[in-house]
SEBATI-534205 format. One record per residue: residue number from 0; x, y, z of N, C-alpha, C in turn. Coordinates in nm, 4 decimals. Atoms other than C-alpha are relative to their C-alpha. Layout:
REM residues N
k; n_u; n_v; n_w; ca_u; ca_v; ca_w; c_u; c_v; c_w
NUM; X; Y; Z; X; Y; Z; X; Y; Z
...
REM end
This chain:
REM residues 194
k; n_u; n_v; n_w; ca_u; ca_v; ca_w; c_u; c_v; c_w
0; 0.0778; 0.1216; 0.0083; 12.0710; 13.2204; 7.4450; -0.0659; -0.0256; 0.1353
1; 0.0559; 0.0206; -0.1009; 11.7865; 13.1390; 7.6993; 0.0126; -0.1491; 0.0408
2; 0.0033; 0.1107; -0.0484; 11.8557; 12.8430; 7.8986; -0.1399; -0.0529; 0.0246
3; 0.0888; 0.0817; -0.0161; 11.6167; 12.5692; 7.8541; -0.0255; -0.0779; 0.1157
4; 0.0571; 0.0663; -0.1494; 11.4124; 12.4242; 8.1812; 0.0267; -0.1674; -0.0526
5; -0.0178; 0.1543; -0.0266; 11.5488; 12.0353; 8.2511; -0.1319; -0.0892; 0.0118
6; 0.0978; 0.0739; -0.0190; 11.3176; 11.7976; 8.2257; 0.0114; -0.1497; 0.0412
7; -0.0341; 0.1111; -0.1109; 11.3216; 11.5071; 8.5028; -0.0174; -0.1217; -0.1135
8; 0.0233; 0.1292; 0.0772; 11.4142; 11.1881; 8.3399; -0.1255; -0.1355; 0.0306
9; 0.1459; 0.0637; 0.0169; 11.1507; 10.9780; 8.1885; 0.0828; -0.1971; 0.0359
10; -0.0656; 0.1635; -0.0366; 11.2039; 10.5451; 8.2924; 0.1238; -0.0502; -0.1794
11; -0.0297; 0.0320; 0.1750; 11.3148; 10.5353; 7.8681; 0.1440; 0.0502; 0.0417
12; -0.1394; -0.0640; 0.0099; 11.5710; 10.8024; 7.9704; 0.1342; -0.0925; 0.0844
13; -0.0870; 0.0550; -0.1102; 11.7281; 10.6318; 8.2740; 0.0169; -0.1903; 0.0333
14; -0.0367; 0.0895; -0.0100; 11.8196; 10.2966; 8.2507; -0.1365; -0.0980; 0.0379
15; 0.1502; 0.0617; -0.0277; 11.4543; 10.1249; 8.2628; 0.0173; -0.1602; 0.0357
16; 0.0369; 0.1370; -0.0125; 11.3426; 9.8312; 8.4292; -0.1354; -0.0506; 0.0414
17; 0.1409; 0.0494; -0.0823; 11.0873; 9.6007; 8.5532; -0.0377; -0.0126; 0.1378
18; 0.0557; 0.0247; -0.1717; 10.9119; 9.6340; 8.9241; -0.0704; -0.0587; 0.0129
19; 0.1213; 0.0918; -0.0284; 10.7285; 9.4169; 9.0492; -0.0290; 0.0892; 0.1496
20; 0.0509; -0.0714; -0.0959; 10.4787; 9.5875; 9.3101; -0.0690; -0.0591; 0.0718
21; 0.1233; 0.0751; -0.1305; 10.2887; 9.4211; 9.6220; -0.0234; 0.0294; 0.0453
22; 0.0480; -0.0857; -0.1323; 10.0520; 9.5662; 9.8148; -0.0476; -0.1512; 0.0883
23; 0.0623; 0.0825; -0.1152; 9.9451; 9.4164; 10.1664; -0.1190; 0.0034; 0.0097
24; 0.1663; -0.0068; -0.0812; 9.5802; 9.3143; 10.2557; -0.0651; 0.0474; -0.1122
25; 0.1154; -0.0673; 0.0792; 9.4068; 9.3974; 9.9511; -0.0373; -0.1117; -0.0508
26; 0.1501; 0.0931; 0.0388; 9.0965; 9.2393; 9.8264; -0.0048; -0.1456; 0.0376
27; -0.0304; 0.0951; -0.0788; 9.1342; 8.9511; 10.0694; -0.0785; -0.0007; 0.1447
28; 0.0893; -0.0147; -0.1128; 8.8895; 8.8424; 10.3605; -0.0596; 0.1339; -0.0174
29; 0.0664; -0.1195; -0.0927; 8.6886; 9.1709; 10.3383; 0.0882; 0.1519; 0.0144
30; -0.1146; -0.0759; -0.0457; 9.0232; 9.3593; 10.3688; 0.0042; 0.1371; -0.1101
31; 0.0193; -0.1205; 0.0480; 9.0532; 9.7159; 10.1823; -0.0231; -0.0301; -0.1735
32; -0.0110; 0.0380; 0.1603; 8.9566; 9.6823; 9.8121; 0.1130; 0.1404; -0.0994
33; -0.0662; -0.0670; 0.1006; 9.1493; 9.8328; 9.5497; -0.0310; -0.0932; -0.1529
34; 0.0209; 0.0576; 0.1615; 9.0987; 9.7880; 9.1629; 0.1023; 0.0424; -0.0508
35; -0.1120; 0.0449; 0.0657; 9.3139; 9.6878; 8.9185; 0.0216; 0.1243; -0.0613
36; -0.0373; -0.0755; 0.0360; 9.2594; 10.0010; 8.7564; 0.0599; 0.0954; 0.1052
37; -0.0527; -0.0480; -0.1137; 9.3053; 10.1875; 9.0918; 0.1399; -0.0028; -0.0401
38; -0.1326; 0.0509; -0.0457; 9.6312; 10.0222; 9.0927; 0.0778; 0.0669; -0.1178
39; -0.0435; -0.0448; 0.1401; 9.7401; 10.1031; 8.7081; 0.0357; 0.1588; 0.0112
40; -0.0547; -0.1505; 0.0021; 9.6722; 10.4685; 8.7634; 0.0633; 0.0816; 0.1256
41; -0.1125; -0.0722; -0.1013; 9.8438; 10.5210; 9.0810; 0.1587; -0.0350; -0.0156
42; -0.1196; 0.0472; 0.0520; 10.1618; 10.3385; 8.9103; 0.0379; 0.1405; -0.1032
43; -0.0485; -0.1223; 0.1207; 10.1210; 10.6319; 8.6374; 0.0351; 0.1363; 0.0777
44; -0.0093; -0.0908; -0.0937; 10.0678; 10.8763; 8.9023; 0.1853; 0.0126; 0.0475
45; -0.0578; 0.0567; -0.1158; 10.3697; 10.7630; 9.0996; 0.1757; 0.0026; -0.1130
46; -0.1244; 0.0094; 0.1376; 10.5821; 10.7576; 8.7139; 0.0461; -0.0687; -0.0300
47; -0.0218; 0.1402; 0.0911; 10.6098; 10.4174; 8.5953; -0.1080; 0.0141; -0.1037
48; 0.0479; 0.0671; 0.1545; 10.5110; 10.2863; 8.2410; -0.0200; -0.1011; -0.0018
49; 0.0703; 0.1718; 0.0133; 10.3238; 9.9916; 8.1034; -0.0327; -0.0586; 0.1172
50; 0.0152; 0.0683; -0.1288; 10.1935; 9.9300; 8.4592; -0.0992; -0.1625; -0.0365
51; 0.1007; 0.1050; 0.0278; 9.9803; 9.5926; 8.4080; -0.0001; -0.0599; 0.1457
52; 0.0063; 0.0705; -0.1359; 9.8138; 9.3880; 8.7226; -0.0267; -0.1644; -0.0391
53; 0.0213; 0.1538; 0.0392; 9.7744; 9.0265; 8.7699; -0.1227; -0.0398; 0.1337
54; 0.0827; 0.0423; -0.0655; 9.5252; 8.8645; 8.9730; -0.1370; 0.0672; 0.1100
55; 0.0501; -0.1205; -0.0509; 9.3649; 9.1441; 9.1007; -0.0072; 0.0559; 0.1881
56; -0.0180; -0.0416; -0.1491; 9.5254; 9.1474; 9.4578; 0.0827; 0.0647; 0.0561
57; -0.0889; -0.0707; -0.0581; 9.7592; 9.3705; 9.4869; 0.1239; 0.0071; -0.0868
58; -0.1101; 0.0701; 0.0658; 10.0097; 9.2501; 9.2324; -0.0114; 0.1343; -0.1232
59; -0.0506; -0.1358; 0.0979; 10.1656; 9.5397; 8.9718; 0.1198; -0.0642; -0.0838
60; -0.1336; 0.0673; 0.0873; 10.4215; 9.4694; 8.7088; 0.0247; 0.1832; -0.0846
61; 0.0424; -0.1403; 0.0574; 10.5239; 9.8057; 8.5803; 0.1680; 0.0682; -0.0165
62; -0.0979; 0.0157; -0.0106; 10.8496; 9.9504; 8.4352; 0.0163; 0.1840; 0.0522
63; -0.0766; -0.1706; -0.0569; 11.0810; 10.2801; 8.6144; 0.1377; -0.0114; -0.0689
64; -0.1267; -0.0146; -0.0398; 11.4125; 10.3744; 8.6683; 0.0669; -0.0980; 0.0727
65; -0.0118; 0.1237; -0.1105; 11.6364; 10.0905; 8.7617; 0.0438; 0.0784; 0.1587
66; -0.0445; -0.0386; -0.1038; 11.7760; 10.2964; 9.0237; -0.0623; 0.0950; 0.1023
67; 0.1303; -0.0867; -0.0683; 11.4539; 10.4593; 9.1688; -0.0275; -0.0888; 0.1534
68; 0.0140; 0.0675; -0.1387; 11.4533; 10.3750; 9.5337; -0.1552; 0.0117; 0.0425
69; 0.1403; -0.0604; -0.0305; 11.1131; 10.5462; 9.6052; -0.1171; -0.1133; -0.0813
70; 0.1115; 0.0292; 0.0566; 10.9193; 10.3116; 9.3832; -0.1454; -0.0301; 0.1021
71; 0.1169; 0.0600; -0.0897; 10.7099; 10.1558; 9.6990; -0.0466; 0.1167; 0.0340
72; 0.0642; -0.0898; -0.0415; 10.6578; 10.4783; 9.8388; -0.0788; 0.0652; -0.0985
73; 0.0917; -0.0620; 0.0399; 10.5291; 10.6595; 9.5914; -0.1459; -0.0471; -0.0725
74; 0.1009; 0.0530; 0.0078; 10.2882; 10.4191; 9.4581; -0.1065; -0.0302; 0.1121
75; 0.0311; 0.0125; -0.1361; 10.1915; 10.3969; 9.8477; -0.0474; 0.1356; 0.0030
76; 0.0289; -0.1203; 0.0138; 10.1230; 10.7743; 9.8126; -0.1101; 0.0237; -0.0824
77; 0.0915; -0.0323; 0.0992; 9.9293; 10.7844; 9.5195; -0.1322; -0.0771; -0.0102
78; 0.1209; 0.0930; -0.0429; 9.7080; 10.4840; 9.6151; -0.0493; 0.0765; 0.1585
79; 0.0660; -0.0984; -0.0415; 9.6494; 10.7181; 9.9155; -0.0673; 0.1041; 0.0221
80; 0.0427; -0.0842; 0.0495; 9.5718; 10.9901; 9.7294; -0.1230; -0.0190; 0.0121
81; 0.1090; -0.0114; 0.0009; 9.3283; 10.8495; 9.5786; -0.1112; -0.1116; 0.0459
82; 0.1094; 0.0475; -0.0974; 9.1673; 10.6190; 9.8076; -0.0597; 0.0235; 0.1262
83; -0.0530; -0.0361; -0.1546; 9.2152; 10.7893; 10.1219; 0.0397; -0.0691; 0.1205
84; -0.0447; 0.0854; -0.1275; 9.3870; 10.5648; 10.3018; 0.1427; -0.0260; 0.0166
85; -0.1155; 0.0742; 0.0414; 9.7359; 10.4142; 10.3638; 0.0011; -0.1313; -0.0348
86; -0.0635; 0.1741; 0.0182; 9.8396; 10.0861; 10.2289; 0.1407; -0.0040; -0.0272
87; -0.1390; 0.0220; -0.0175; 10.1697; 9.8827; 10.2731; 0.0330; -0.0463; -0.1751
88; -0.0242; 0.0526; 0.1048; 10.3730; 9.8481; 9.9579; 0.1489; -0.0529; 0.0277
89; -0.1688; -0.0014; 0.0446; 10.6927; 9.6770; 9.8690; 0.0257; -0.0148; -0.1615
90; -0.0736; -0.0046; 0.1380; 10.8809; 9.7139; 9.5171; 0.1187; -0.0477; -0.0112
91; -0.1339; 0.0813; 0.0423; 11.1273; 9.4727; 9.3922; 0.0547; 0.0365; -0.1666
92; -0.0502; 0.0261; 0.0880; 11.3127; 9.5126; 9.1046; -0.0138; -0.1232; -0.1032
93; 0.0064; 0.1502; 0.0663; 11.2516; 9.2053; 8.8467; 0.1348; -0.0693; -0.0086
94; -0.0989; 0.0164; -0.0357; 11.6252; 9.1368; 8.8709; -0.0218; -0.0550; 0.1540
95; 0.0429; -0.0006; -0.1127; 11.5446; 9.1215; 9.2672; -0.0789; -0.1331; 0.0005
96; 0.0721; 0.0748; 0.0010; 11.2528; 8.9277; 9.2082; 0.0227; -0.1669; -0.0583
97; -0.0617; 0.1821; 0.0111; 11.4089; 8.6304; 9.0059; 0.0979; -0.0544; 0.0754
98; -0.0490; 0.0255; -0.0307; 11.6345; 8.6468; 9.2140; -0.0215; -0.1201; 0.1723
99; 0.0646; 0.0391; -0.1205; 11.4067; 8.5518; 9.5283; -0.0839; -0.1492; -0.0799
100; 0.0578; 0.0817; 0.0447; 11.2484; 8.2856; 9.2770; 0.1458; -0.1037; 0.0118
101; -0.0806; 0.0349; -0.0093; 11.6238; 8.1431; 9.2125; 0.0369; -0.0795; 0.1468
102; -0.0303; 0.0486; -0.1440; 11.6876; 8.1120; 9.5977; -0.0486; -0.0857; 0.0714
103; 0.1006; 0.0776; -0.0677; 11.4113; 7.8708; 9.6542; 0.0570; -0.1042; 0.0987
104; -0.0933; 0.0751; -0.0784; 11.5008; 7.6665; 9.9547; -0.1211; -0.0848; 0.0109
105; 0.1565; 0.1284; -0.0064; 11.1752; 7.4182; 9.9121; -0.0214; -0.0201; -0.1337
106; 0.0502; 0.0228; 0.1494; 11.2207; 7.2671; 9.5512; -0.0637; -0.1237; -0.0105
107; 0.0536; 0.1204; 0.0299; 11.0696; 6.9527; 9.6303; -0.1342; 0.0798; 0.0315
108; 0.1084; -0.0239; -0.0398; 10.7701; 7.1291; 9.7869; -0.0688; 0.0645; -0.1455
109; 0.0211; -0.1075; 0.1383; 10.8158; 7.4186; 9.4611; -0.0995; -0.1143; -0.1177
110; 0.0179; 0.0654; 0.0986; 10.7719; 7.0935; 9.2660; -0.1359; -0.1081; 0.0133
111; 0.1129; 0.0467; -0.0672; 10.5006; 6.9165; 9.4603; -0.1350; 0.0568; 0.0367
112; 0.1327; -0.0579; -0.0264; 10.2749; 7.1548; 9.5749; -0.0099; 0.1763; -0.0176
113; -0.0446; -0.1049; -0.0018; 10.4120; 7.5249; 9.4559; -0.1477; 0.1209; 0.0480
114; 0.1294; -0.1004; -0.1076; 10.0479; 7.7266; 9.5892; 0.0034; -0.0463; 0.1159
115; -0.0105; 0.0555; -0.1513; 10.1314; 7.5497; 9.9389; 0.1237; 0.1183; 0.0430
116; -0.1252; -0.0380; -0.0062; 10.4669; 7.7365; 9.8925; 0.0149; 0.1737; -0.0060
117; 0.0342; -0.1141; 0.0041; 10.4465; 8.1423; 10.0051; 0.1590; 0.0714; 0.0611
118; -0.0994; -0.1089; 0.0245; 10.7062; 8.4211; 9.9621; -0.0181; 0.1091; 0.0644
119; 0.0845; -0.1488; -0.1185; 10.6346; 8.7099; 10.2388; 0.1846; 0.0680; -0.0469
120; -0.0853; -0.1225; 0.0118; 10.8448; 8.9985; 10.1129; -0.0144; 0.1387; 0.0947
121; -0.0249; -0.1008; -0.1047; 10.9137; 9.3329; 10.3698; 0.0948; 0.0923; 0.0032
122; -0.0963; -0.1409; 0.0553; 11.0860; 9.6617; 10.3156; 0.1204; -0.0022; 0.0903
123; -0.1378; 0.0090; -0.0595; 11.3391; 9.5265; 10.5766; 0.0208; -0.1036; 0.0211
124; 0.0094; 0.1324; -0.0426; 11.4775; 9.2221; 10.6638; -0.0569; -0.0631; 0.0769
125; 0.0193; 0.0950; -0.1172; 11.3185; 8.9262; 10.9168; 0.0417; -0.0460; 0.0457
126; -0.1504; 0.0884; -0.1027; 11.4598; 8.7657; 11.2378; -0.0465; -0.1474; -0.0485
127; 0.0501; 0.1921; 0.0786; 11.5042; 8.4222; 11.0580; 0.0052; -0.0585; 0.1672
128; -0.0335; 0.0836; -0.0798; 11.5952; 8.3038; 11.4553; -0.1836; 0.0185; 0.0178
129; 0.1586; -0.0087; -0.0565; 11.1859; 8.4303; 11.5872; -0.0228; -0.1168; -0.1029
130; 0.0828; 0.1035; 0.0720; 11.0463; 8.2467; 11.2875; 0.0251; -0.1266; -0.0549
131; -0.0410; 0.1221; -0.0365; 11.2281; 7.9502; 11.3250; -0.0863; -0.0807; 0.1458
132; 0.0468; 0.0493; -0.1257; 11.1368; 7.9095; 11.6737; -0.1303; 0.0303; -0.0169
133; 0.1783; 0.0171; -0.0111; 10.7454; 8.0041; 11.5941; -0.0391; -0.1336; -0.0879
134; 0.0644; 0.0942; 0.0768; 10.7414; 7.6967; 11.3681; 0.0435; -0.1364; 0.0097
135; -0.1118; 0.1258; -0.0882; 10.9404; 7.4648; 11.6276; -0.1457; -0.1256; 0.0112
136; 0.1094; 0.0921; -0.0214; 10.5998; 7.2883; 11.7012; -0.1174; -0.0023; -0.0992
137; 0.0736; -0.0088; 0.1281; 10.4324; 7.3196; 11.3341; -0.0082; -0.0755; -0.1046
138; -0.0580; 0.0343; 0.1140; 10.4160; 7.1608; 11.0391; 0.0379; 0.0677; -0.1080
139; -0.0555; -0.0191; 0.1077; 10.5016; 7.4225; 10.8247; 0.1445; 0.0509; 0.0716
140; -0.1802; -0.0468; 0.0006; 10.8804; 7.4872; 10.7704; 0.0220; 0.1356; -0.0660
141; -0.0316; -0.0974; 0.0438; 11.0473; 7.8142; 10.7164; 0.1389; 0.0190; -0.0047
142; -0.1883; 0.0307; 0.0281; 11.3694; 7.9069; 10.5675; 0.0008; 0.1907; -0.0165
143; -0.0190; -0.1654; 0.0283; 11.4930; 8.2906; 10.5232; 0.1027; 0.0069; -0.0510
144; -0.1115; 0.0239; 0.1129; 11.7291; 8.3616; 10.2376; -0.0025; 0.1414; -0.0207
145; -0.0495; -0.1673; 0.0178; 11.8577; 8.7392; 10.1617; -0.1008; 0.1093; 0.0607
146; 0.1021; -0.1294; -0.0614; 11.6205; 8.9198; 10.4455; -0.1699; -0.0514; -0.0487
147; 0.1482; 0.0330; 0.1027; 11.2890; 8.7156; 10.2299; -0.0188; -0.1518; 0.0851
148; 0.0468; 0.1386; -0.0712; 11.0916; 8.4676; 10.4335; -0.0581; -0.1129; -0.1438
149; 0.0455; 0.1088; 0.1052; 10.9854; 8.1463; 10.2303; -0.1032; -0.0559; 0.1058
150; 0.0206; 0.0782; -0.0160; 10.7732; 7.9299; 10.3848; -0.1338; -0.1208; -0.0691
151; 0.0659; 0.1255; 0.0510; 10.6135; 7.5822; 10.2964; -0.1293; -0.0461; 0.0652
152; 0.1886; 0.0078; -0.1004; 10.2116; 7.5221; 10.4202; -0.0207; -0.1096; -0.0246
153; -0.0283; 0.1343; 0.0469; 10.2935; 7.1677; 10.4151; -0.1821; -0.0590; 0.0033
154; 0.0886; 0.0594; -0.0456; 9.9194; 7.0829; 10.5274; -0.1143; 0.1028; -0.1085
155; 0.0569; -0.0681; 0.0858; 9.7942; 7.3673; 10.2841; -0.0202; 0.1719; 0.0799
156; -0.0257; -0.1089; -0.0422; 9.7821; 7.7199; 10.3471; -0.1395; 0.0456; 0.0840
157; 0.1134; -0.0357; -0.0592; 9.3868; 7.7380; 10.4353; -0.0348; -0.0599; 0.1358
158; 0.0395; 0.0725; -0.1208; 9.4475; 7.4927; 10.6867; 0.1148; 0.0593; 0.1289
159; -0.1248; -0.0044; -0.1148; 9.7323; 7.6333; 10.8815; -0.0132; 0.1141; 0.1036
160; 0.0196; -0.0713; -0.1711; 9.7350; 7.8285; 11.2151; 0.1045; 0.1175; 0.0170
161; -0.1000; -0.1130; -0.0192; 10.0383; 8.0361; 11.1492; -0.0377; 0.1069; -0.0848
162; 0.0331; -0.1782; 0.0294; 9.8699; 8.4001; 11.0737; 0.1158; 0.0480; -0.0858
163; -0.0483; -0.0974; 0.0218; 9.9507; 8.7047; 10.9012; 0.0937; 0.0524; 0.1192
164; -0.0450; -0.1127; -0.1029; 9.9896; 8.8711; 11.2318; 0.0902; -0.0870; 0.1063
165; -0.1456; 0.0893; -0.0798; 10.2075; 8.5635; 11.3878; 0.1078; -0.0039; -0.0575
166; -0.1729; 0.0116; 0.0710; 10.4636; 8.5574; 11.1097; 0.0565; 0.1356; 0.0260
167; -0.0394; -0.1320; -0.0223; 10.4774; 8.9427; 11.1274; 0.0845; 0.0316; 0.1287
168; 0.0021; -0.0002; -0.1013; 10.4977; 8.9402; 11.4855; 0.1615; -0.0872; 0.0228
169; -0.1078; 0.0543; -0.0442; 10.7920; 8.7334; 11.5012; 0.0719; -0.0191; -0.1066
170; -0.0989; -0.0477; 0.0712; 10.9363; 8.8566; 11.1875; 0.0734; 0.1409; 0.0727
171; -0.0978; -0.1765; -0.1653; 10.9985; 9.1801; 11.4190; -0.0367; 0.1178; -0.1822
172; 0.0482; -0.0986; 0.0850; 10.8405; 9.3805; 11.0918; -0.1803; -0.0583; -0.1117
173; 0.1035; 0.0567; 0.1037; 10.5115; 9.3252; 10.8232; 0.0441; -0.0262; -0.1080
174; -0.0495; 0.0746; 0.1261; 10.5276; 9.1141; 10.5283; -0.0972; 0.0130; -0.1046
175; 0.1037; 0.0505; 0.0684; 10.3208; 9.0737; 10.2257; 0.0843; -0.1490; -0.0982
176; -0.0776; 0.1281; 0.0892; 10.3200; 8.7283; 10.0618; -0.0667; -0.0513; -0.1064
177; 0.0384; 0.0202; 0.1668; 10.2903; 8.5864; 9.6993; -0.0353; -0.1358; 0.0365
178; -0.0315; 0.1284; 0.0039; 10.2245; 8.1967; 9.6777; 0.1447; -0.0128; -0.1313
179; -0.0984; 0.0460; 0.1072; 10.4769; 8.0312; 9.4329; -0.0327; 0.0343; -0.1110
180; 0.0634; 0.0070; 0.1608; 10.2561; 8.0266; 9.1218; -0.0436; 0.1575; -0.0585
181; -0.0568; -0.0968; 0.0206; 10.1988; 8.3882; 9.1737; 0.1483; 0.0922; -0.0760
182; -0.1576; -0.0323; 0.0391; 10.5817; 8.4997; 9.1899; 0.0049; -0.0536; -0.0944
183; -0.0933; 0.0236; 0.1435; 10.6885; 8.3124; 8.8908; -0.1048; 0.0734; -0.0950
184; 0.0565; -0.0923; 0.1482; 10.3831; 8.4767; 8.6890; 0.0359; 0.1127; 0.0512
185; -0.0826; -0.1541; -0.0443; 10.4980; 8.8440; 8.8399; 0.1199; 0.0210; -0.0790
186; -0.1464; -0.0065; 0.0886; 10.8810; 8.7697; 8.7265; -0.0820; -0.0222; -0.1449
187; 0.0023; 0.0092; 0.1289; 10.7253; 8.6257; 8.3797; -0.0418; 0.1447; -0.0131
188; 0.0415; -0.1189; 0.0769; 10.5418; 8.9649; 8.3073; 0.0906; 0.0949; 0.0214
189; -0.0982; -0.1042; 0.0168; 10.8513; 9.1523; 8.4114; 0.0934; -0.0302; -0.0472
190; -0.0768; 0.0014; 0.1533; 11.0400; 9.0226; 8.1698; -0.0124; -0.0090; -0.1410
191; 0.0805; -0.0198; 0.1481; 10.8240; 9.0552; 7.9030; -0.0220; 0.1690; -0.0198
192; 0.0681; -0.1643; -0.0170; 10.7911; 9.4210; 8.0226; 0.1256; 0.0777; -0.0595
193; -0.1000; -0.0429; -0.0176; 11.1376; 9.5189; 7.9667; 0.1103; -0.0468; -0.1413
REM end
């Protein structure tokens, strides 16, 4: 009997779930474009199913392997492929992801003004002490809950002074961030995905 060639498990085979995918800096100020389809077929590329996007900035909903560590990278690969460039990704788990919705440490704000209210996710944790002390003389407040910055743009987010490249900067790594109203539609489509 000729032994039959293995064939790498498909997301169906291996315990499937929902990812939620964020790229940094896309289609924002000017900043690198990517299309939604872009995005779809570097998710297929990359070996997720049912990829779907939302708002057309970066945002992926798309199901794998729950236990696929690589998801950011290789969608980070394949959107290099074929755009020629790098872009930053992170991949949460939808498990993960409600879980960062759950943790909210601003529910009066969540409930008051939830697009004031932004979620900067980062493939490693942030020094909650730096971005405490960058927002000692601010009005917005920041809280950091399992390695995931939160913060609140009490004055509105278009009006505020604290940067990309200041939170980064004194997160001690790069972030990309959702508003509120985002994230909870992300988690909804990854649990509809699954």
């Amino acid at each position: 009997m000729t032994p039959q060639p293995s064939t790498p498990p498909t997301p169906a085979d291996d315990h499937p779930t929902a990812w939620v995918v964020l790229l940094r800096g896309v289609n924002v100020g000017g900043s690198r474009r990517v299309t939604s389809a872009d995005l779809r077929e570097a998710a297929a590329t990359a070996g997720l199913a049912d990829a779907r996007t939302y708002a057309n900035s970066g945002n992926l909903v798309a199901v794998g392997a729950t236990d696929d560590g690589d998801v950011a990278g290789r969608v980070a690969a394949a959107l290099a492929d074929r755009l020629d460039g790098d872009l930053r990704v992170v991949a949460l788990t939808a498990e993960r992801a409600a879980a960062v919705l759950a943790a909210d440490p601003f529910p009066d704000s969540v409930a008051d003004h939830p697009s004031h209210v932004q979620v900067h996710v980062s493939p490693e944790p942030v020094d909650a002490d730096a971005l405490a002390r960058l927002v000692e003389d601010r009005p917005e407040r920041v809280a950091v809950v399992d390695g995931v910055l939160y913060v609140d743009y009490v004055v509105g987010i278009g009006r505020s002074k604290l940067t990309p490249a200041l939170v980064d900067g004194a997160a001690g790594t790069w972030t990309t961030a959702r508003n509120w109203n985002t994230l909870t539609k992300l988690v909804a489509m990854a649990r509809e995905a699954t």
